[in-house]
N, C-alpha and C positions, 0 to 999 in steps of 0.2 A: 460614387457607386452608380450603375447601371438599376436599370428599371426591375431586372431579375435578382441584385445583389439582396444579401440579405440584412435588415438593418435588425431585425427581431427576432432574439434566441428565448424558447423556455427550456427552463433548467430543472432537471427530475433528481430528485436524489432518494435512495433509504436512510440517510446519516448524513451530518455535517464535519465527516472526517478531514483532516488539514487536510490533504491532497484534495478533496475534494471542493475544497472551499478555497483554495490556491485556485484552481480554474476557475469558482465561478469569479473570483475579481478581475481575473485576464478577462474574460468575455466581460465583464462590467465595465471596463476600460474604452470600448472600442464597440459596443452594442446592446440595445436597450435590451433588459434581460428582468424576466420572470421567473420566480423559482415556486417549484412543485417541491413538499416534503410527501412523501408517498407514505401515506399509512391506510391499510386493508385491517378490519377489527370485526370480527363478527361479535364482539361486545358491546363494541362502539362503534352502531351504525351512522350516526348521524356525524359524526369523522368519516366515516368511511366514505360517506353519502359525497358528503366537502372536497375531500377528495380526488373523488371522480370530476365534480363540477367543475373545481379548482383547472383537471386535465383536462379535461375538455375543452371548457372556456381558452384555456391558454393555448391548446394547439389552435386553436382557430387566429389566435392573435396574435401567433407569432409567425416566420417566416421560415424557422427551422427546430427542433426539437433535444435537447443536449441530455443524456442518458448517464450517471457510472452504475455501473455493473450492470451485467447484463441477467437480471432479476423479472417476476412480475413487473416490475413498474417499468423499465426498459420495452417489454413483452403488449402494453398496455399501449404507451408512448408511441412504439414503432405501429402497433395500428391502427392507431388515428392518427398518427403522420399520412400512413398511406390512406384513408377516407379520405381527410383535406387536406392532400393533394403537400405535405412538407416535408421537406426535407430532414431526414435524422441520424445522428449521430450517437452513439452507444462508445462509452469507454468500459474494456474489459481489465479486472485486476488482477488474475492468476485463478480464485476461486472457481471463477467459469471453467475451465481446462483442465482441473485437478482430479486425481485418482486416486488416495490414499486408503486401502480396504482397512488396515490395519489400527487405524485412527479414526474412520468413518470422515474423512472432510475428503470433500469434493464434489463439481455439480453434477460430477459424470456416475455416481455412485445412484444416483435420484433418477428413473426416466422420466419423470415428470417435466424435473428441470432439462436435463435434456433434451428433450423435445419443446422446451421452450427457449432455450436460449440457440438450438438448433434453428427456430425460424425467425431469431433475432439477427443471428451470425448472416441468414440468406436473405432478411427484407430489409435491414438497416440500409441506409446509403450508405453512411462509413460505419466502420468499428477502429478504435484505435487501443491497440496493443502497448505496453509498456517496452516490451521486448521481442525480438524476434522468437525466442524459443517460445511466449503464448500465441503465436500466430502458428506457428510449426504444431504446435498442439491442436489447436484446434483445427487444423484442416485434415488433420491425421485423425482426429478421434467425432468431430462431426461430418466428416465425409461430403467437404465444402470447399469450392476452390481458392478462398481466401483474396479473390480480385478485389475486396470492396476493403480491403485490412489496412492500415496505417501503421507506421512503429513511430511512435510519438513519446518519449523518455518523460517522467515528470522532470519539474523543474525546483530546483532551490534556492531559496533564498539566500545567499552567502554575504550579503548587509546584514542580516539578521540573524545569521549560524555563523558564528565568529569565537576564535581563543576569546577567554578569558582572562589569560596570564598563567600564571605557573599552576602546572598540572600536580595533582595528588599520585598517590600509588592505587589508585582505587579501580578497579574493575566495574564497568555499567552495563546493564542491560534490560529493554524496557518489553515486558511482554505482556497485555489488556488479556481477560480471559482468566474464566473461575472452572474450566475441568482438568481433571488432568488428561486428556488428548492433547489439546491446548498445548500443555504445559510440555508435552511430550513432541506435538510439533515445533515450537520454538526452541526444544533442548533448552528449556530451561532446567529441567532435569541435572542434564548431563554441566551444567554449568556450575549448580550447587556443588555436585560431587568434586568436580574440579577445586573447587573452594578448600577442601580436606586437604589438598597437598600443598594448598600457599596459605597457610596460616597467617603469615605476616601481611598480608594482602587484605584489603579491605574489599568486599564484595556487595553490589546495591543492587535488589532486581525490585524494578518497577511495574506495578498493575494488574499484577498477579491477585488474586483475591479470593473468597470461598472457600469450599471444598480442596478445591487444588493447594491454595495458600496453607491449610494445616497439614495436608501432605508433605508440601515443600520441607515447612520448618520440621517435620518431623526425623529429616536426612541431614539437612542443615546443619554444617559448624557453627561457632559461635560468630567466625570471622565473616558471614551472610548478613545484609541487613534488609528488610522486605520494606517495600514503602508504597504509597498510593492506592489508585493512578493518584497523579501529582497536578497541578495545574503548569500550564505551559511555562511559569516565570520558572517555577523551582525546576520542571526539569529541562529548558535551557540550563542552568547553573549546574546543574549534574552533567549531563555534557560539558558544558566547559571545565569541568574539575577533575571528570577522571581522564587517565592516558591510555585505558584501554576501552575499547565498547566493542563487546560479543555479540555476535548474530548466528548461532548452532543449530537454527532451524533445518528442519528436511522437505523446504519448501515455502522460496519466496519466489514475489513477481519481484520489481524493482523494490528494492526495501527501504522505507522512508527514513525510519530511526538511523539504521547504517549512516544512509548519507548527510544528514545533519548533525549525527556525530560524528562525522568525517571532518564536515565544515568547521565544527568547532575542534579541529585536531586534536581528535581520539585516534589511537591506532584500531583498526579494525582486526578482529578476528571470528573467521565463518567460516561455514563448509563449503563448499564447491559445488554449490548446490541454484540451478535454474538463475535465478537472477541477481544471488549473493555477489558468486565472483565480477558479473555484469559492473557490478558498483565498487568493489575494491581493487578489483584489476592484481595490480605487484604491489599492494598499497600498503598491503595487512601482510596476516599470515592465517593458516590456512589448516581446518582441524578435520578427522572423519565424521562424520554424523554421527554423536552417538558414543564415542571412542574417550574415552576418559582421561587417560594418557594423553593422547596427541594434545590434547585441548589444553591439558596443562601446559605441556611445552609451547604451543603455539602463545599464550598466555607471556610465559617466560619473555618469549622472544619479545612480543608488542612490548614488554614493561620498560624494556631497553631501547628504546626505538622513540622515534618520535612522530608526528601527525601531518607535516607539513607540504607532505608529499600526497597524501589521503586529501588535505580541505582542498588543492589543485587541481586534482584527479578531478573534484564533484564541482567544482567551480569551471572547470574547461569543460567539462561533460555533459553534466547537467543545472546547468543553472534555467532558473524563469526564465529568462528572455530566450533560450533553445524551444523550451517546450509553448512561451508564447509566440514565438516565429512559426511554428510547427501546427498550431492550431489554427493563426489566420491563415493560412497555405490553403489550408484541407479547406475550411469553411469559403475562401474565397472560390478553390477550384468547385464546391457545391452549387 
């Protein structure tokens, strides 16, 4: 490396979601790396106090600044990169770019946020988008030329998201989240309903919980079964068991679940919606948002079908070593 290269990343996160925890071990591979868990508590000042220190300290020691989402702590990060003089990078995941009035998610619904990730999107050195349609969004909706944007696809593991062996007749789908907006974003909704006309069919929705969760079962056939969240061994093994995994959302960025149930050849079935089809391609089959009917048939069709074409698609697409090629690019050209 050169005198300017960079040998020292700190790592900012809100969560240690898998995707976000896939990057930091790429960057742990190949660069000494500092991780920030960002917590703001006006209950818990002396966290919060840590914190700051924790940020601070570390932009000073590092060489470069590694952000996901573009949140307060993103907002924090990019400006003490620019004080001491570092370079930073910001990953956006959909949420930034979103507008759903009806459901209340998105960061464009908030001018707070707005104007904060507004001057994330113009002082960052990079921001890296999952997919071209959140780069089109955001330059559409913060009124930003998008020159600093990256399309950088995550990456999967497909040593690790692998068949099983013989697939069940069971239908999967994993959606975190206790309201029903939530619940209504995901279609998960629309999926139980679906469950009423394939009785023979076994039906598993993962991670749903609370409030939303007694809603659910309250539509719920018997042939539904609610579980979790799960730890990762059990729901690897639910992927590898069912031959169908539903994604009915009305709004993803790249969708993780999808494509690790891909890898473990599940047939996919989603809407045609932002970054859905991005991942299934001609893999699956394909429902209205929302639409009860299609969803079943679409269903029908997956049950007959097999997976082999879906773990290919995410294995030539996006595997780790795309999205780790893709990372040292950007950081090298910083």
């Amino acid at each position: 490396m050169t005198k300017n290269s960079i040998h020292k990343i700190l790592f900012v996160r809100l969560n240690p979601s898998s995707f976000v925890q896939r990057d930091l071990e790429i960057l742990k591979i190949h660069f000494q790396v500092r991780e920030v868990d960002f917590i703001l508590d006006r209950k818990d000042p002396l966290t919060t106090m840590k914190t700051v220190y924790s940020l601070i300290r570390g932009v000073i020691w590092a060489d470069m600044t590694f952000s996901w989402f573009a949140d307060i702590h993103a907002q924090w990060t990019v400006k003490l990169s620019h004080i001491f003089r570092r370079k930073s990078v910001v990953v956006i995941g959909g949420y930034e770019t979103g507008k759903i009035e009806e459901l209340g998610y998105g960061a464009l619904l908030d001018p707070v946020k707005k104007k904060r990730i507004k001057y994330i999107f113009e002082n960052a050195d990079r921001i890296i988008a999952l997919t071209s349609h959140m780069k089109e969004e955001a330059v559409k909706y913060y009124e930003i030329t998008g020159d600093n944007f990256s399309i950088i696809p995550t990456g999967f593991d497909y040593h690790l998201f692998k068949s099983g062996g013989e697939k069940e007749d069971l239908v999967f789908t994993a959606s975190l989240g206790h309201t029903w907006d939530r619940v209504r974003l995901k279609g998960v909704d629309t999926l139980v309903k679906a469950a009423k006309y394939l009785p023979e069919i076994r039906f598993v929705v993962n991670g749903t919980t609370g409030e939303a969760l007694e809603k659910l079962k309250k539509i719920a056939p018997d042939n539904v079964e609610f579980v979790g969240p799960v730890p990762f061994k059990e729901l690897l093994k639910l992927f590898q068991k069912s031959k169908v995994y539903c994604q009915l959302s009305m709004r993803e960025g790249l969708p993780t679940a999808v494509c690790e149930a891909m890898l473990c050849e599940c047939v996919p079935v989603g809407t045609k919606r932002f970054g859905i089809p991005v991942a299934i391609g001609d893999t699956g089959f394909y429902a209205g948002y929302g639409d009860v009917r299609e969803t079943v048939a679409a269903i029908k069709k997956a049950l007959k079908s097999d997976g082999v074409k879906a773990r290919e698609r995410v294995k030539s697409l996006f595997p780790r070593e795309v999205r780790e090629k893709g990372l040292l690019e950007l950081i090298r050209k910083l």
